[in-house]
Structures are given as structure tokens and as C-alpha cells.
OpenMM code with the backbone's topology and positions (N, CA, C; nanometers):
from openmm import Vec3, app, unit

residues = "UNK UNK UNK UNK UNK UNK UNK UNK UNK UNK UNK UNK UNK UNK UNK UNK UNK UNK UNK UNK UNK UNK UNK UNK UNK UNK UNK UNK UNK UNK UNK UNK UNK UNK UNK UNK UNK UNK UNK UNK UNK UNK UNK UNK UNK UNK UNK UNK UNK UNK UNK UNK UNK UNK UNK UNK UNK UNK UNK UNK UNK UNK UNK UNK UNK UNK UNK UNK UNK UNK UNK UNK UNK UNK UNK UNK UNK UNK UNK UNK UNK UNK UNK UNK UNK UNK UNK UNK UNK UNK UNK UNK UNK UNK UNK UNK UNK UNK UNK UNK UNK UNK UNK UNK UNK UNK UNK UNK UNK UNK UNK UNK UNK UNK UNK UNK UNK UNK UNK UNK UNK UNK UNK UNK UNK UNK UNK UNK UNK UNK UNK UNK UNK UNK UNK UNK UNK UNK UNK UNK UNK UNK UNK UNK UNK UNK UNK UNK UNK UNK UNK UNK UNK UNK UNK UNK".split()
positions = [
    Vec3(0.2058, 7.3122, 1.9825),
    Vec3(0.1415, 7.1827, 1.9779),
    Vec3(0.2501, 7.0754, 1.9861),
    Vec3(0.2192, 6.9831, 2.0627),
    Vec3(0.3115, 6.9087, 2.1146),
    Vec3(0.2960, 6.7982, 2.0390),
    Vec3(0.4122, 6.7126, 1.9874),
    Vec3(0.3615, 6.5751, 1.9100),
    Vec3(0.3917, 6.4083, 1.9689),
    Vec3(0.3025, 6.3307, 1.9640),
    Vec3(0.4258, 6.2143, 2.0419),
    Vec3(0.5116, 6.1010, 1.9237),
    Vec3(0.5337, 6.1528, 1.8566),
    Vec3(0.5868, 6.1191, 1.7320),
    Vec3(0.7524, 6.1284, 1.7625),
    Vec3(0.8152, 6.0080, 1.7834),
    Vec3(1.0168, 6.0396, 1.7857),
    Vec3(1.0155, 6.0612, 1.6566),
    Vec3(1.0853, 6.1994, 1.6985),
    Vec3(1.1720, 6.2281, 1.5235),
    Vec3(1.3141, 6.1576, 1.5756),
    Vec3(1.3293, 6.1231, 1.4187),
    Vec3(1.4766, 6.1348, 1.4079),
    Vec3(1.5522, 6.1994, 1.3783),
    Vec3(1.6732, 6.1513, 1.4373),
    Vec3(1.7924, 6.3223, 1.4603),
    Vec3(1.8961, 6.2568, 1.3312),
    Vec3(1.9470, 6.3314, 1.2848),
    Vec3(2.0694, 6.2700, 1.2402),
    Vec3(2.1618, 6.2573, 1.2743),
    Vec3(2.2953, 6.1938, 1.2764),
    Vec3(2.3567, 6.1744, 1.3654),
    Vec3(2.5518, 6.2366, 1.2111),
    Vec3(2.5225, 6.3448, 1.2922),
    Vec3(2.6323, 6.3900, 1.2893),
    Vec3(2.7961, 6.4194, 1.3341),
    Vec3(2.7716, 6.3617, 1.4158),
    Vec3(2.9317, 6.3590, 1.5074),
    Vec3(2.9791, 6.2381, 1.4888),
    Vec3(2.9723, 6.1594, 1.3876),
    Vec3(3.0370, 6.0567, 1.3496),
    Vec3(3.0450, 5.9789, 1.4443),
    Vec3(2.9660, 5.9390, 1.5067),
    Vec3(2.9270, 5.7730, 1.6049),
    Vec3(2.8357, 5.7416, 1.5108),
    Vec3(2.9113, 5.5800, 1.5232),
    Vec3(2.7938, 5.4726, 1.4298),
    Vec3(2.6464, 5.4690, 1.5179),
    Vec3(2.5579, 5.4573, 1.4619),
    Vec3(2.4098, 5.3965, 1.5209),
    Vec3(2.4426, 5.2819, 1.6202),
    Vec3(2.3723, 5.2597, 1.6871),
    Vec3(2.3743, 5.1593, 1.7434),
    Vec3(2.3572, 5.0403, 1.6401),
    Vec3(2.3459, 4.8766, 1.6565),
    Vec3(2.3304, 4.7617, 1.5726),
    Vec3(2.1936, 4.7455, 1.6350),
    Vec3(2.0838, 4.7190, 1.5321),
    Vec3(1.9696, 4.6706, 1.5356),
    Vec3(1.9719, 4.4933, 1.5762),
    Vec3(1.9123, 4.4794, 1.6422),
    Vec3(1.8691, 4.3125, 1.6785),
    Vec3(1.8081, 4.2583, 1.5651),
    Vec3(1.8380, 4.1366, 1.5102),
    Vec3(1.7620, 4.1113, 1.4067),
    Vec3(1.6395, 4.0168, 1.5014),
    Vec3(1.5028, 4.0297, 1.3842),
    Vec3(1.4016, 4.0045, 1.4339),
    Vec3(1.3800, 3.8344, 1.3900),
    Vec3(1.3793, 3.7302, 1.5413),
    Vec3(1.3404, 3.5785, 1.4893),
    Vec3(1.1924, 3.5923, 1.5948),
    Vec3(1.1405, 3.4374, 1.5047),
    Vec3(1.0722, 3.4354, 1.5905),
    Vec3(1.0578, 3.2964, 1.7052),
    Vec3(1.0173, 3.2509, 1.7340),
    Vec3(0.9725, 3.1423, 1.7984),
    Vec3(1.0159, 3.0111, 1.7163),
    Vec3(0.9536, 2.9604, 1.6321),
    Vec3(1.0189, 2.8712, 1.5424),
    Vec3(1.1767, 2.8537, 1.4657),
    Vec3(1.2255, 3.0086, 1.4071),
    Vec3(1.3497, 3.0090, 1.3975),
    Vec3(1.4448, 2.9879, 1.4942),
    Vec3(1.4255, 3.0395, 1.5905),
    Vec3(1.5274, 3.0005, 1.7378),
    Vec3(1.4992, 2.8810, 1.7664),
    Vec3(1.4083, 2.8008, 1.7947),
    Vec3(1.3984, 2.5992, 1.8222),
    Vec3(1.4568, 2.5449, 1.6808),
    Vec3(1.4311, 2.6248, 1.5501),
    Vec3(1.5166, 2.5523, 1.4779),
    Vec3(1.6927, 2.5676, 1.4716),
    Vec3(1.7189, 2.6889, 1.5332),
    Vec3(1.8561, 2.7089, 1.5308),
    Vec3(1.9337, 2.6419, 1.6411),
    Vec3(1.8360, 2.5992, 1.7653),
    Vec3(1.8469, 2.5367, 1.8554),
    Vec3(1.9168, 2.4114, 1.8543),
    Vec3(1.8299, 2.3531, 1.7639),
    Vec3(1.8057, 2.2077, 1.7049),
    Vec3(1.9569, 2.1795, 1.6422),
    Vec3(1.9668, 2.3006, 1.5202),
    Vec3(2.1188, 2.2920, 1.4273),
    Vec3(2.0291, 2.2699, 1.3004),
    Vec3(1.9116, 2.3185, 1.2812),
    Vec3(1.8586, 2.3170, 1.1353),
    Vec3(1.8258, 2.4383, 1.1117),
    Vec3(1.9084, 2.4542, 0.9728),
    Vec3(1.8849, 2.6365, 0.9393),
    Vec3(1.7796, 2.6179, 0.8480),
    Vec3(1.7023, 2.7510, 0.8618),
    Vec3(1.5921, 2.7769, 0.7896),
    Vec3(1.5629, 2.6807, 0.6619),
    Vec3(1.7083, 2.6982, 0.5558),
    Vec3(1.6759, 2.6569, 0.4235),
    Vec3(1.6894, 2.5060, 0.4383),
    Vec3(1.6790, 2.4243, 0.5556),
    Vec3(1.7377, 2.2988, 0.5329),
    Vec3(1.6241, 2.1851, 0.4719),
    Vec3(1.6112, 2.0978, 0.4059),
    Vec3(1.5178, 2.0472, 0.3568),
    Vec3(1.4895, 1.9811, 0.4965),
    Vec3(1.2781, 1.9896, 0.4308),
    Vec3(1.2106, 1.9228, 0.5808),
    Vec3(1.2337, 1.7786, 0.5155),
    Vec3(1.2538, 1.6941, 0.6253),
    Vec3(1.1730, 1.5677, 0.5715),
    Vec3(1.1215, 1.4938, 0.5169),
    Vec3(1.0963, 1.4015, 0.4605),
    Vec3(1.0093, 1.3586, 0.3513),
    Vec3(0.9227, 1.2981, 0.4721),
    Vec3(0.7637, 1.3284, 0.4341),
    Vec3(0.6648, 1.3028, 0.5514),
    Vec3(0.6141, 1.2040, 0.4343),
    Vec3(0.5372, 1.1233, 0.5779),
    Vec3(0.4507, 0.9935, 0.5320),
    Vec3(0.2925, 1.0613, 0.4838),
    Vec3(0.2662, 0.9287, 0.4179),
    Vec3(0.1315, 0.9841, 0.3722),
    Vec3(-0.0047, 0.9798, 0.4882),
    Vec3(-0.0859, 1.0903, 0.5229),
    Vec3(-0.1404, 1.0722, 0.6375),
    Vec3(-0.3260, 1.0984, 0.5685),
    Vec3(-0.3764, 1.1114, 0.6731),
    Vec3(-0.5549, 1.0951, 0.5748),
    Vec3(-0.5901, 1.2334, 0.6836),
    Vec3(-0.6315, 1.3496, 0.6500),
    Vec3(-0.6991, 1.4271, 0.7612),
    Vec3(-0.8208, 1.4006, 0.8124),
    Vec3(-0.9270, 1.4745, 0.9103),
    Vec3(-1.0742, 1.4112, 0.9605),
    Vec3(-1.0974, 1.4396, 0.8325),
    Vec3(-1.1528, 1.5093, 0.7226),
    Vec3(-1.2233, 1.4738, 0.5925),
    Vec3(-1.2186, 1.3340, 0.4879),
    Vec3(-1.0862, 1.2848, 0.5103),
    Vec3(-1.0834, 1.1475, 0.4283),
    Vec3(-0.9363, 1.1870, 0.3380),
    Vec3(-0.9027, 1.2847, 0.3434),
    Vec3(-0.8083, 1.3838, 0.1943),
    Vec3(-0.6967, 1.3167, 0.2919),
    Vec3(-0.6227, 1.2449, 0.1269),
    Vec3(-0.4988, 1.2487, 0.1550),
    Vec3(-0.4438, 1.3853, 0.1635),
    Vec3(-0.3006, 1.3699, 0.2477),
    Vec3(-0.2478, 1.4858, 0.2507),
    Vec3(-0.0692, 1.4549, 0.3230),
    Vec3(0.0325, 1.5762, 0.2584),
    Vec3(0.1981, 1.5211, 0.2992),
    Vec3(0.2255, 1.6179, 0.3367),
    Vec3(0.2821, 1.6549, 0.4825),
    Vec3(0.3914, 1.7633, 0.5293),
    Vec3(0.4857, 1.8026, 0.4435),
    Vec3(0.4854, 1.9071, 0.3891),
    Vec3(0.5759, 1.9837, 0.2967),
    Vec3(0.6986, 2.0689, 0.3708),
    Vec3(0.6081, 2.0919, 0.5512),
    Vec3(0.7210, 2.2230, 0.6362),
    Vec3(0.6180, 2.1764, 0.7205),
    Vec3(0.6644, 2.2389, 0.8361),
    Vec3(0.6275, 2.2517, 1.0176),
    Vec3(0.4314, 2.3259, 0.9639),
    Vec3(0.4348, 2.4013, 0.9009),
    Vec3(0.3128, 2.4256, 0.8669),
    Vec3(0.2437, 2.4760, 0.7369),
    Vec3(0.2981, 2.3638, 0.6250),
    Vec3(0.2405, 2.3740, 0.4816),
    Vec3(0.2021, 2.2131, 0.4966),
    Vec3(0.0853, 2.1841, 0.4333),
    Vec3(0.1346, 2.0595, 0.3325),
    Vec3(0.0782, 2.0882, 0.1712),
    Vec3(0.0768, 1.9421, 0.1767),
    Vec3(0.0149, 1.8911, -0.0062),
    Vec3(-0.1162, 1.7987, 0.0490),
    Vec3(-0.2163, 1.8505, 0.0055),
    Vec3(-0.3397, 1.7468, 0.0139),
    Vec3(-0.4126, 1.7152, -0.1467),
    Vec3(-0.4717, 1.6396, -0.1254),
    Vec3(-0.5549, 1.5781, -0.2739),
    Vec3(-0.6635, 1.5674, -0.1983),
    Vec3(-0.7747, 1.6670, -0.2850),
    Vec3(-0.9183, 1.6295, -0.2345),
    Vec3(-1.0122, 1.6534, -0.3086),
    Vec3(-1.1227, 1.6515, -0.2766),
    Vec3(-1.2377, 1.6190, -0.4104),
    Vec3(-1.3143, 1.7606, -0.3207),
    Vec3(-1.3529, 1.7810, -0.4552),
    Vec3(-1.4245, 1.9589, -0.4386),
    Vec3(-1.5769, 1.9368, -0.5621),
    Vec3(-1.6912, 1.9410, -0.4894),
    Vec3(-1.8075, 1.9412, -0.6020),
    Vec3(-1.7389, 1.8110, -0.7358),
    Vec3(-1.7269, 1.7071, -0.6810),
    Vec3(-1.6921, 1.5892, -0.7832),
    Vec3(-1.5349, 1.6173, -0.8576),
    Vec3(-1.4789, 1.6966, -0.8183),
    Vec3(-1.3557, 1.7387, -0.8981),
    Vec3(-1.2277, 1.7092, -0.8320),
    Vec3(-1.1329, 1.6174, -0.8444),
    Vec3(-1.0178, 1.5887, -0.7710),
    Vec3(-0.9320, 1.7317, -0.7280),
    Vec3(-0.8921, 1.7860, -0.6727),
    Vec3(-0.7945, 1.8669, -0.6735),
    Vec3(-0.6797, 1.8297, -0.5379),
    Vec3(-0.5940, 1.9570, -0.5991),
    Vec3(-0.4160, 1.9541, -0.4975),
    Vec3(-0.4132, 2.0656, -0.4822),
    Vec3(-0.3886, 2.0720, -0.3554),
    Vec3(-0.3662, 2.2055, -0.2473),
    Vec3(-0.2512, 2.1987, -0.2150),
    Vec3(-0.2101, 2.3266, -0.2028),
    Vec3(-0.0613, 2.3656, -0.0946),
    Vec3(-0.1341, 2.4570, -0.0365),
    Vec3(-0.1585, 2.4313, 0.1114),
    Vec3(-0.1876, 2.5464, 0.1952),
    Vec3(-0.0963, 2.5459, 0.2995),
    Vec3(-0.1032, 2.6541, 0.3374),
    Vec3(-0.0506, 2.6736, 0.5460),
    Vec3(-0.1985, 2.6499, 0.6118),
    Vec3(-0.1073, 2.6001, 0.7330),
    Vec3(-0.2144, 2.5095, 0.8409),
    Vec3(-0.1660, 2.6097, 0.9407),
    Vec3(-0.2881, 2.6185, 1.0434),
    Vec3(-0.2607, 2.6698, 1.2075),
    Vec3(-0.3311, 2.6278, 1.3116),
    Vec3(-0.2750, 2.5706, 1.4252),
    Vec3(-0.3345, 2.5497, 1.5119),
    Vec3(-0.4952, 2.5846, 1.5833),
    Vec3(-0.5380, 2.5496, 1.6083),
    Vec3(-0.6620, 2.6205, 1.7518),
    Vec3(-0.7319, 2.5174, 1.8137),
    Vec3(-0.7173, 2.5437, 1.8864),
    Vec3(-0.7993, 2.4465, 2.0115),
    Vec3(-0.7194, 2.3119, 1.9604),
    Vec3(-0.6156, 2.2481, 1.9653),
    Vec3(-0.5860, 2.1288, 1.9408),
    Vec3(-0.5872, 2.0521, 1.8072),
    Vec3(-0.6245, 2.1842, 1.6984),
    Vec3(-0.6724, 2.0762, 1.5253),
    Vec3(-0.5969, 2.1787, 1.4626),
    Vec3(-0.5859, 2.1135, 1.3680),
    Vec3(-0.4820, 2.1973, 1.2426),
    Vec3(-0.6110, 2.2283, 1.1355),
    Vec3(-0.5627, 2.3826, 1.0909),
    Vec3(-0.6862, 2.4265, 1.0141),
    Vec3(-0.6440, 2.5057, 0.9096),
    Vec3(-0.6751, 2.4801, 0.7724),
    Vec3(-0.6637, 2.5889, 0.6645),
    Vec3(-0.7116, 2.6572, 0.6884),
    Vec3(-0.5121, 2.7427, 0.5909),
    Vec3(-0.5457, 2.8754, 0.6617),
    Vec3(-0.5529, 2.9531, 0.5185),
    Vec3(-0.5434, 3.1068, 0.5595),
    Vec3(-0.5501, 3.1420, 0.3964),
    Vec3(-0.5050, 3.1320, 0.2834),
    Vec3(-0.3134, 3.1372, 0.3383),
    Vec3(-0.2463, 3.1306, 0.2090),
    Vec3(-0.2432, 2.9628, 0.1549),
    Vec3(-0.2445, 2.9718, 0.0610),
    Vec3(-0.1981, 2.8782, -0.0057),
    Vec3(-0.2899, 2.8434, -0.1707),
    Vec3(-0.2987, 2.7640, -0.2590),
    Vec3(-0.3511, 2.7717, -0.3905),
    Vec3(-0.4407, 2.5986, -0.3420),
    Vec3(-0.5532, 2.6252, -0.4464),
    Vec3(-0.6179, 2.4818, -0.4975),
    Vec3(-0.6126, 2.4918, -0.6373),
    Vec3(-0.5331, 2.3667, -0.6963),
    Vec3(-0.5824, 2.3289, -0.8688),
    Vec3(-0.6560, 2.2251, -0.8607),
    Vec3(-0.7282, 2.2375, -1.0123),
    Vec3(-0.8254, 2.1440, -1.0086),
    Vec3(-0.6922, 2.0628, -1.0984),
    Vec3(-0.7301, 1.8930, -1.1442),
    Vec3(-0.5980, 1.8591, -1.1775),
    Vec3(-0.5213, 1.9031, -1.3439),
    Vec3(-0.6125, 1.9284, -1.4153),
    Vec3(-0.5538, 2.0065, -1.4858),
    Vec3(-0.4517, 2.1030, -1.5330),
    Vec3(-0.4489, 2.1802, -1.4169),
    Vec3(-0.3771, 2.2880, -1.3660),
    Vec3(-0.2295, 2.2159, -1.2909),
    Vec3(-0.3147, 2.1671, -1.1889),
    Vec3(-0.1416, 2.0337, -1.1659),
    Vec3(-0.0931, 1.9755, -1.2658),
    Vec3(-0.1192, 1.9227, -1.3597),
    Vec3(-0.0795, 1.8431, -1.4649),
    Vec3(-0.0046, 1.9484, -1.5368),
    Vec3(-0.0251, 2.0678, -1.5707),
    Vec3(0.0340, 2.1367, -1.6270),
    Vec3(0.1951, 2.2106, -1.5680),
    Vec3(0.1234, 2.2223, -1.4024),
    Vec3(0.2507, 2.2579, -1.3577),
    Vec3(0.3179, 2.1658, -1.3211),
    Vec3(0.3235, 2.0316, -1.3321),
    Vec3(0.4058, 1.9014, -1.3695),
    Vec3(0.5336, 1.9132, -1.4180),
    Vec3(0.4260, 1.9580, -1.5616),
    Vec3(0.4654, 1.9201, -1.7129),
    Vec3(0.5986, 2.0616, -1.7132),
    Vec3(0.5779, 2.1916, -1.6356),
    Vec3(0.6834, 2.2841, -1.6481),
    Vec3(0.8024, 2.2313, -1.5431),
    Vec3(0.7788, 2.1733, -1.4800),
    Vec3(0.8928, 2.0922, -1.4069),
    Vec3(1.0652, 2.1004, -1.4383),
    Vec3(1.0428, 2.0299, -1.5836),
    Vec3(1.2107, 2.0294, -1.6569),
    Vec3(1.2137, 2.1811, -1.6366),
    Vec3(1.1594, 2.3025, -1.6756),
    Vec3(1.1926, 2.4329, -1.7456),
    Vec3(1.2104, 2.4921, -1.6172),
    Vec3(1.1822, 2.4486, -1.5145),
    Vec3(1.1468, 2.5304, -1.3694),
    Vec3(1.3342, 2.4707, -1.3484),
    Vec3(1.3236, 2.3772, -1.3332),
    Vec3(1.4603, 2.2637, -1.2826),
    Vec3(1.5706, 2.3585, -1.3393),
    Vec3(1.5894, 2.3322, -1.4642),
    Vec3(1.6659, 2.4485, -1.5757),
    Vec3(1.7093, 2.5672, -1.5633),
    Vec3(1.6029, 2.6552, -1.5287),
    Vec3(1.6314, 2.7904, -1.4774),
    Vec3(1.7184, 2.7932, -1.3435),
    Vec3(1.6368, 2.7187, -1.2219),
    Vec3(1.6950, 2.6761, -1.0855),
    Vec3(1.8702, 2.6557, -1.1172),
    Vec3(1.8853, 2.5737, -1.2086),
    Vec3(2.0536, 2.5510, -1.2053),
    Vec3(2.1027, 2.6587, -1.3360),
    Vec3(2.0690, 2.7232, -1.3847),
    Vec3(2.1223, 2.8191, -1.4051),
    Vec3(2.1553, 2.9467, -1.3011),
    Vec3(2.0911, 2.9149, -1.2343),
    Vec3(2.1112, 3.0171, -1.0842),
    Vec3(2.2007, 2.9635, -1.0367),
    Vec3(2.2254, 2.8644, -1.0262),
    Vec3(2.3511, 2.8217, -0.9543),
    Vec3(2.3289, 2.7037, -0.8336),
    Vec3(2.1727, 2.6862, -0.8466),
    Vec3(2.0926, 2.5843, -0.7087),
    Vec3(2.0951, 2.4693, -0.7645),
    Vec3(2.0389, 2.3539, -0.7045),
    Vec3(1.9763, 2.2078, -0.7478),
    Vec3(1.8911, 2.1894, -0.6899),
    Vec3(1.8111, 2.0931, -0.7533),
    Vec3(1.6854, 2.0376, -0.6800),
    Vec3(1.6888, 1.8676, -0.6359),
    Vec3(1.6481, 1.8031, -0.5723),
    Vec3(1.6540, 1.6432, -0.5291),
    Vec3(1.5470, 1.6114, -0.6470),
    Vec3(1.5961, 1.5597, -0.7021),
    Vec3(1.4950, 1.4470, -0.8209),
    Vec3(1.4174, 1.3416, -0.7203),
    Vec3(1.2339, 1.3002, -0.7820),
    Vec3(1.1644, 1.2141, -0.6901),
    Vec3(1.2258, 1.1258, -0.7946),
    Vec3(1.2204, 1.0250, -0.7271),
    Vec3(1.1903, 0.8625, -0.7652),
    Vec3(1.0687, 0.8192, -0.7956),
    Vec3(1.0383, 0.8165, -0.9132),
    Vec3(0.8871, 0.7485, -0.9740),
    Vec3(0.8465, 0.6281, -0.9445),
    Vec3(0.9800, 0.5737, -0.9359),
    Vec3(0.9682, 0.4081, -0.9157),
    Vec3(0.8804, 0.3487, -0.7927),
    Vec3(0.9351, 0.4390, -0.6731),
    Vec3(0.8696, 0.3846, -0.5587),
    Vec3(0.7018, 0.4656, -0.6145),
    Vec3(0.6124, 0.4112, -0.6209),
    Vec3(0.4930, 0.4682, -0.5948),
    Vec3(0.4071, 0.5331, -0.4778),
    Vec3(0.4826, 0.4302, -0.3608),
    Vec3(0.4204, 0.4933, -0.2604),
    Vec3(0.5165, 0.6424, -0.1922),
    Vec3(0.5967, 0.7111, -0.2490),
    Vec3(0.6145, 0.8383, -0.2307),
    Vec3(0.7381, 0.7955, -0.1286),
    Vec3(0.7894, 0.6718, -0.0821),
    Vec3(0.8598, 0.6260, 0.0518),
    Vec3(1.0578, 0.7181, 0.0300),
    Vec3(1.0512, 0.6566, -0.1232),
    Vec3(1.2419, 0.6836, -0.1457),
    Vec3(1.2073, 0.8219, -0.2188),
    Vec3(1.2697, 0.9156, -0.2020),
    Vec3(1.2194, 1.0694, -0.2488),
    Vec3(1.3722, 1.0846, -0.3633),
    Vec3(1.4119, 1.0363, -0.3900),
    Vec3(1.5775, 1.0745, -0.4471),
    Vec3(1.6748, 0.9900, -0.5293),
    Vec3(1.6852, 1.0204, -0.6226),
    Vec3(1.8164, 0.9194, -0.7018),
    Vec3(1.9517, 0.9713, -0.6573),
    Vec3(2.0177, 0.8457, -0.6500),
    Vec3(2.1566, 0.8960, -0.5898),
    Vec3(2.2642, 0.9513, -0.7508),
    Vec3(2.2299, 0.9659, -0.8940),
    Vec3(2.3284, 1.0076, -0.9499),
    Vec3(2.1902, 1.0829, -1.0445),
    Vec3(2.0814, 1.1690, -1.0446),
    Vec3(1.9861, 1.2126, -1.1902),
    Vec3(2.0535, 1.2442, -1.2568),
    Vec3(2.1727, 1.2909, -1.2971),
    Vec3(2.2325, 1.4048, -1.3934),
    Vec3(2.2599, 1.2299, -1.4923),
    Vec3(2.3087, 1.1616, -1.4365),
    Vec3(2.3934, 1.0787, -1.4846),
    Vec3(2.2900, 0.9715, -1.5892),
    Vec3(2.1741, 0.9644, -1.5351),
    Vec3(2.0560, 0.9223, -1.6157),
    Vec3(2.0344, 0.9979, -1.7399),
    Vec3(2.0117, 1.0903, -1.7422),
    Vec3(2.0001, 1.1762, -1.8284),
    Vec3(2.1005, 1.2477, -1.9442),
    Vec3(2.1883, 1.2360, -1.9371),
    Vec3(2.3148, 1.2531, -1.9874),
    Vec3(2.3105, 1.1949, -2.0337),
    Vec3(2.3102, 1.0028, -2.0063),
    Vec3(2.3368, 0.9031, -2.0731),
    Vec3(2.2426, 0.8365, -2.2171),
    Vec3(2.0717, 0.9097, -2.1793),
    Vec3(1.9924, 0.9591, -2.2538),
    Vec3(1.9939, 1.0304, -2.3665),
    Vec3(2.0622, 1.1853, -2.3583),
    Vec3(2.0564, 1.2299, -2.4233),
    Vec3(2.1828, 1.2008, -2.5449),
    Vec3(2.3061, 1.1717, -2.4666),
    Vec3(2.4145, 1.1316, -2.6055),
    Vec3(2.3851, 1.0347, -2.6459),
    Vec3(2.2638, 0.9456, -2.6588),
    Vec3(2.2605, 0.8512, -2.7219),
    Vec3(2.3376, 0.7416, -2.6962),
    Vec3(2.3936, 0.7103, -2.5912),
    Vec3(2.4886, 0.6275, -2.5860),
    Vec3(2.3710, 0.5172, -2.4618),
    Vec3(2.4260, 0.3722, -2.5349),
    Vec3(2.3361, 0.2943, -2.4492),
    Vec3(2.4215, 0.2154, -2.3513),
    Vec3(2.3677, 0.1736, -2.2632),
    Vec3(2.4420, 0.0840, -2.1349),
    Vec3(2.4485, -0.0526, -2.1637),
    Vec3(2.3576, -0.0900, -2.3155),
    Vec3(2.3665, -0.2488, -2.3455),
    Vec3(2.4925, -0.2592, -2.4001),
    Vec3(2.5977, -0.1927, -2.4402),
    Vec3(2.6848, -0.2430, -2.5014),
    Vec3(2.7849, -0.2898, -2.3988),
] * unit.nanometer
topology = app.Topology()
chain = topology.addChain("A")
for resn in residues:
    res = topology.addResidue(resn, chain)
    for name in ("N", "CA", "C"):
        topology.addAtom(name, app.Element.getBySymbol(name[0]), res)
């Protein structure tokens, strides 16, 4: 009985394997194109309204953040979006909280931040100040906070 199944041989005579191609796809190559590597922060996107009325902010090429009302209930989405026929459409992945649930994962923010730089990463601090979402970044956070916590004030 014959199988069409490649076995594999082992390779005993001491020649390396050949090198596997690593697998990109379509988007990684226009971004490598470009000179933006994968991890590079997207953008800070403007605030836009979809056909439903829901605000909503580009997070990546195909996530955002929307705020929308569900059976009288405000909620915030992170979904992935995909094309068809010309419209961008939720897609499966992604979460809805009702705001509760946002408020909470707010509120873990500092403890999330914390862990992150114990790894050895950072994160861009938002700016509260601007309301409309425009300046995304303080140019010194550590230095705010520091100055906070030793108690030491800037009126003197």
C-alpha cells in the first residue's frame, strides 16, 4: 500500500538542512518597505464617527477603539475590522465592555504600567489635559511623578 504522505528522512551525513524562508505576509513586506517595523507605534488617529453614529480611533491598519451604545448601555470595543465590498466590518476578534468593566481596566493601568517596566519596556503616557485626544504624550511622566511622590513641591 502505497502512501502520499513525505516522510521524513533524517539526515545523517552531516549536511545542514536547508534554511527555511520565513513566512511574511502582504502587510509586513509594505511595512518593511515603508521602514516601519512591525513593533513601531501606529499613529495617533483622529477621532472619526462610523455609518452607525459610534465614535471610533484607529488603534493599527486594522483594530480600532469605538464607543457605542448597545440596548441603552454605553460601551468600548477593541475589535479587528476587514474589508468587503469597499466597507470596513467587525470582525470577530476583539472584546465589548460595558463601561464598568472599562473603568475598571482604567483603574489597573498604574499596575499594568509597573509590571511593563519591570520587564524592561515603557509605555507613552496620554495627556489628560488635551481632551480632545489631539497631544497623546508628556515629554518628561517619570519626572511628574517623582516629584509627587518625594513630597517635594515646585512652589519653593
Amino acid at each position: 500500500m502505497s502512501s502520499t504522505k513525505k516522510r521524513h528522512t533524517r539526515n545523517n551525513g552531516g549536511e545542514t538542512p536547508p534554511e527555511k524562508k520565513a513566512k511574511t505576509d502582504n502587510i509586513s513586506v509594505s511595512l518593511l518597505e515603508a521602514g516601519i517595523t512591525k513593533g513601531a507605534l501606529f499613529p495617533v488617529a483622529e477621532k472619526n464617527i462610523d455609518s452607525n453614529g459610534d465614535i471610533y480611533w484607529n488603534i493599527s491598519r486594522l483594530r480600532r477603539l469605538t464607543v457605542s451604545s448597545f440596548k441603552g448601555r454605553t460601551m468600548v470595543s477593541v475589535r479587528e475590522y476587514y474589508e468587503k465590498e469597499g466597507q470596513e466590518l467587525p470582525g470577530k476578534k476583539g472584546i465589548s465592555m460595558p463601561l464598568e468593566q472599562f473603568n475598571t481596566l482604567i483603574q489597573l493601568l498604574p499596575s499594568v504600567e509597573a509590571v511593563i517596566k519591570e520587564k524592561g519596556s515603557s509605555l507613552d503616557r496620554p495627556n489628560y489635559d488635551d481632551r480632545e485626544g489631539n497631544e497623546t504624550t508628556k515629554s518628561q511622566p517619570a519626572q511628574e511623578e517623582s516629584d509627587s511622590e518625594s513630597g517635594e513641591s515646585q512652589d519653593d
